[in-house]
C-alpha positions in Angstrom: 17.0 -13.6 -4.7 16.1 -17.4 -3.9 12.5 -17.8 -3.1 10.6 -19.2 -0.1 8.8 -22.8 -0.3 6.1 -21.8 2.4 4.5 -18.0 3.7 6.2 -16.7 6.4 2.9 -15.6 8.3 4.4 -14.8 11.7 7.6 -12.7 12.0 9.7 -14.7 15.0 10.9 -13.5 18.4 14.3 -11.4 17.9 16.7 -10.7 20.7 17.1 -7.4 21.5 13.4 -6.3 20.0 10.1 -6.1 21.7 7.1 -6.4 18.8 5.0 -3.0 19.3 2.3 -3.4 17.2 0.8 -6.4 14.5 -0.4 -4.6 11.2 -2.3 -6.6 8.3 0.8 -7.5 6.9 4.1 -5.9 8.7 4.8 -6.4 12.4 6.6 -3.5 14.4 9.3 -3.8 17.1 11.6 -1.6 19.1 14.7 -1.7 20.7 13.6 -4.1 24.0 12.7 -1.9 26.7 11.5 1.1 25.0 8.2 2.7 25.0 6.5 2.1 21.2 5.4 5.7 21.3 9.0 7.4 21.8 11.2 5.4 19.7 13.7 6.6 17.9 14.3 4.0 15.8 12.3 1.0 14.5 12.3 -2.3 12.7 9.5 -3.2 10.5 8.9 -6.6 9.3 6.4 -7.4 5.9 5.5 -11.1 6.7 3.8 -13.0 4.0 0.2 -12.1 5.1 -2.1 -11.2 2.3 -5.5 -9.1 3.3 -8.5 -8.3 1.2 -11.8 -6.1 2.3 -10.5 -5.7 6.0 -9.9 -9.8 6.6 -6.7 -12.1 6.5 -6.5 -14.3 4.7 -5.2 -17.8 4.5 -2.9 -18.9 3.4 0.1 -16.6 3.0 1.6 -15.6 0.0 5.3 -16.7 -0.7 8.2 -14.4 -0.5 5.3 -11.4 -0.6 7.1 -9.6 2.3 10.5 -9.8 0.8 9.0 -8.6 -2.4 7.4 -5.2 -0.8 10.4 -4.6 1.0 12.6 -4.7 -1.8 10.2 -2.9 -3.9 9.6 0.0 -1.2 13.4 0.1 -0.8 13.3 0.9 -4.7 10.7 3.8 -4.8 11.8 5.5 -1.4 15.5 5.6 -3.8 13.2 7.1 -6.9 12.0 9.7 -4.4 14.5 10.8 -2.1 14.7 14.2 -3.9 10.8 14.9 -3.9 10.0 13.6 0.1 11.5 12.3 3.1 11.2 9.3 3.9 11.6 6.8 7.2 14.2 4.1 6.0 17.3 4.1 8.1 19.0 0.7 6.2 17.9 -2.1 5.0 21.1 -3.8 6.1 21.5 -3.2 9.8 18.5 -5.7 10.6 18.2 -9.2 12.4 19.2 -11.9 10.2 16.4 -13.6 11.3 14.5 -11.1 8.7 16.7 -10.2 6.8 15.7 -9.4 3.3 12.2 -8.4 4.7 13.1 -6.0 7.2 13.6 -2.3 7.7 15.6 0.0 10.2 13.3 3.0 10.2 13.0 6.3 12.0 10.4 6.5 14.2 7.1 8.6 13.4 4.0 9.3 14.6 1.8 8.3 12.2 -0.7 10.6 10.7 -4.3 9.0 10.9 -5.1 9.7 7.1 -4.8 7.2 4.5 -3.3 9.4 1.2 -4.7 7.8 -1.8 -3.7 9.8 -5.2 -6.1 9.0 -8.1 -4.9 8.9 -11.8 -8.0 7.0 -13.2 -11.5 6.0 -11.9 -11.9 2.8 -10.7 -12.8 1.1 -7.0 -14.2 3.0 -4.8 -13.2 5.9 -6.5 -15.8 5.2 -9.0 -18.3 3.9 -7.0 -18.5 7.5 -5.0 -18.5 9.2 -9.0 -21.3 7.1 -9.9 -22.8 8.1 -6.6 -22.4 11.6 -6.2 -20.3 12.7 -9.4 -17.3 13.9 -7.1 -14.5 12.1 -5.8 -12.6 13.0 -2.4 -14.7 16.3 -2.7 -13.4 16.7 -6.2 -16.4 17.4 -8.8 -15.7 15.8 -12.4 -16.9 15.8 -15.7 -20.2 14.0 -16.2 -19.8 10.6 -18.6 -16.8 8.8 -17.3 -16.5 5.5 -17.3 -14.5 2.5 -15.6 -10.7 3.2 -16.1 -11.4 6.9 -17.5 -8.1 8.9 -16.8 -9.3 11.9 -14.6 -8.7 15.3 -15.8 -5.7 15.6 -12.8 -4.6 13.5 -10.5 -7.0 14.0 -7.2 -5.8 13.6 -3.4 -8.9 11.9 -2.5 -7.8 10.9 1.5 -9.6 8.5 4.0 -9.8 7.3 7.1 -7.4 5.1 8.7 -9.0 2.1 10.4 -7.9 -0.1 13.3 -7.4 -3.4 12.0 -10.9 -5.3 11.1 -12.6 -1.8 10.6 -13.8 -0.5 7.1 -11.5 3.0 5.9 -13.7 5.6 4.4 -13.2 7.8 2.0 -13.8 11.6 3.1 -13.9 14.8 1.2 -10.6 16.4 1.7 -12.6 19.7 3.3 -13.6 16.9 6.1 -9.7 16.2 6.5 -8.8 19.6 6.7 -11.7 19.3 9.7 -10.0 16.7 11.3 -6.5 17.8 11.2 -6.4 21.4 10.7 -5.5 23.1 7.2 -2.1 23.4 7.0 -1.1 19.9 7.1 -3.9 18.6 5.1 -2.1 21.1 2.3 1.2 19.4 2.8 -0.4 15.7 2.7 -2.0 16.8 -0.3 1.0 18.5 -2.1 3.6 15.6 -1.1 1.1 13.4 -2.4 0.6 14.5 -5.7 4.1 14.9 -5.7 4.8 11.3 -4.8 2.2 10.1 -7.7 3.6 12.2 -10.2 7.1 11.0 -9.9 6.2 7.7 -9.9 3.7 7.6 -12.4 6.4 9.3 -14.8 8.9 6.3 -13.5 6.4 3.8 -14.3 5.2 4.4 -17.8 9.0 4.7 -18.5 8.7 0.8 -17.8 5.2 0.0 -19.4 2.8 0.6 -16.5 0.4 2.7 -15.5 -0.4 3.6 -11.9 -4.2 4.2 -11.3 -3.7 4.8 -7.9 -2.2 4.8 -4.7 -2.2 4.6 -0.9 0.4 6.8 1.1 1.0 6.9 5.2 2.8 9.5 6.5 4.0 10.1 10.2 5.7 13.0 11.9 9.6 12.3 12.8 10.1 12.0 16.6 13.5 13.3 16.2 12.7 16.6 14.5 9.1 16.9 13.6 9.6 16.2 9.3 6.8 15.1 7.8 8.1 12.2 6.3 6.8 9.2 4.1 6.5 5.7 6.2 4.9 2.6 6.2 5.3 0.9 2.0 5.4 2.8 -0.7 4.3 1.9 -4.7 3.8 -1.7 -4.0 1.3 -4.0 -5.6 -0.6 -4.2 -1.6 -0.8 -0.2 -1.8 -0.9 0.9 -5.3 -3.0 -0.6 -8.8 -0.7 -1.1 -11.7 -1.8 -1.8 -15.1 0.1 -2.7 -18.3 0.6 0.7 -20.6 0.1 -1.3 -24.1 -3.4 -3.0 -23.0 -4.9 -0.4 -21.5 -8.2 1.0 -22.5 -10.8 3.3 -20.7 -14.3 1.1 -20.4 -12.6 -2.0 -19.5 -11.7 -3.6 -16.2 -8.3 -3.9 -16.7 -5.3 -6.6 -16.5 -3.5 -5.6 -12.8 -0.2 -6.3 -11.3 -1.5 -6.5 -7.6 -3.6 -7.4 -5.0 -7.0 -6.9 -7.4 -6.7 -11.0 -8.3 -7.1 -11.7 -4.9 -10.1 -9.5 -4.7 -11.8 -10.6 -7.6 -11.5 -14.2 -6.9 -12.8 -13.6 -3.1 -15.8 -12.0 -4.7 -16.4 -14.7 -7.9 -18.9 -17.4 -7.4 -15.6 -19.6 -7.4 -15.0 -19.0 -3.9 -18.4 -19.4 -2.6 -18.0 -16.7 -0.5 -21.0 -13.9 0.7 -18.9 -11.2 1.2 -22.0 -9.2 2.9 -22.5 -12.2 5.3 -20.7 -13.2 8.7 -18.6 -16.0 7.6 -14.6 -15.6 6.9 -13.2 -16.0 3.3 -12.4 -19.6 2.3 -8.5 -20.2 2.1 -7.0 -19.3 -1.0 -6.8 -22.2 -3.3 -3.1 -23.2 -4.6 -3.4 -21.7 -7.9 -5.1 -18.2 -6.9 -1.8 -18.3 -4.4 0.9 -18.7 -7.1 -0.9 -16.6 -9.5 -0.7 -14.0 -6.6 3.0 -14.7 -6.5 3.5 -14.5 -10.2 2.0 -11.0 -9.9 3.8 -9.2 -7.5 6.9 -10.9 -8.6 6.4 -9.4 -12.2 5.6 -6.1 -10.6 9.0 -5.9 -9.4 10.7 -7.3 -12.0 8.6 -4.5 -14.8 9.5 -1.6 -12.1 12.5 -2.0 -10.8 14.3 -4.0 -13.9 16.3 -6.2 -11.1 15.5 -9.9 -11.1 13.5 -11.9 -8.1 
């Protein structure tokens, strides 16, 4: 793929498409004319935006959209046997966005974020160290930062409108909110979903600690089907196999950098105060890059 000089921050005006809805980092459109909460079919566009602890941030990071797209495109292929999945074609899309742009089905979303545990770290482990349990899930007293957890755990959370904080939430509280039967499902596609990939990635060097999952209804027929990404460095944390060890922050493939420069003295930044984060400085930006680009490159074994 060639690569971008400059973010592409705002996904353009395309004939034929009315944009629906702005996400953190994908914009939404439907056929013009149609009501957002009927399509059948839409097109969503990953821009370049980059988010960290519920703000944008500035600026962009390049060809990040065309990155998660192409990686996505990869794991909903990996997992078309286990789930189904919203992708339409990746081909029949504007040119305007092409390369960062999907022709999807069109769901209504479930409002549960799906996280899958492998290891403790995050939030994950701040709720151990809290309360000892995860998502509702006791564990075994003394673990430790990057401990691998006896099974992977569905430990769900809310789903925030942009700007709001998601929470995590026993998954008794989820079966609460949306009754039990689905809850089961989310929870069994989910660990189905980590599982594959997990085994996927270790067969390329990495371990996946965890990941985020949205899934949505199909308008058409009712599936419960996987949308949004899927397995990317914005949804997922991916370490390197051959460094890992339990105890130790570890080296990441993903989003992490960003986080832990936001929250160095570098930046300057009081993350409990009201001010924004600072822009990102040139070098956090193309270490960013270098990231997700390697990411893809380890997991997929295709080239950017």
């Amino acid at each position: 793929m060639t690569t971008s000089a400059h973010p592409l921050t705002e996904a353009p005006e395309l004939p034929g498409w009315d944009r629906a809805v702005s996400g953190k980092v994908r914009e939404l459109y439907v056929p013009a004319g149609e009501d957002p909460a009927s399509a059948q079919q839409v097109l969503v566009v990953a821009t370049d935006r980059i988010s960290a602890y519920d703000h944008a941030l500035a600026p962009g990071i390049p060809d990040k959209g065309r990155i998660l797209t192409a990686m996505s495109l990869f794991w909903f292929e990996q997992l078309a046997d286990v789930v189904a999945h919203h992708v339409l074609s990746s081909t029949d899309v504007p040119e305007a966005v092409a390369g960062r742009a999907l022709l999807c089905r069109g769901l209504d979303m479930v409002p549960l974020e799906c996280v899958v545990r492998g290891y403790l770290t995050g939030s994950g482990l701040a709720d151990y160290q809290r309360d000892g349990a995860v998502g509702g899930h006791a564990l075994p007293a003394g673990l430790v930062e990057a401990s691998r957890l006896p099974r992977p755990l569905f430990t769900p959370s809310t789903k925030a409108e942009q700007g709001e904080h998601d929470e995590n939430i026993t998954v008794d509280s989820a079966r609460a909110r949306l009754g039990d039967e689905l809850v089961e499902q989310l929870e069994q596609l989910s660990l189905a979903v980590y599982n594959r990939a997990q085994r996927v990635a270790l067969e390329r060097g990495i371990v996946l600690a965890d990941t985020k999952l949205e899934f949505g209804h199909a308008r058409a027929d009712g599936t419960l089907t996987l949308g949004d990404e899927v397995l990317t460095p914005d949804s997922s944390r991916f370490w390197f196999k051959d460094t890992y060890r339990e105890g130790l922050v570890q080296p990441s493939l993903d989003k992490q950098y960003v986080r832990d420069w936001l929250t160095s003295d570098a930046s300057g930044w009081d993350r409990g105060g009201d001010e924004p984060p600072p822009e990102l400085p040139a070098h956090v930006v193309e270490a960013t890059r270098d990231r997700y680009v390697e990411a893809y490159e380890r997991l997929t074994g295709r080239t950017f």
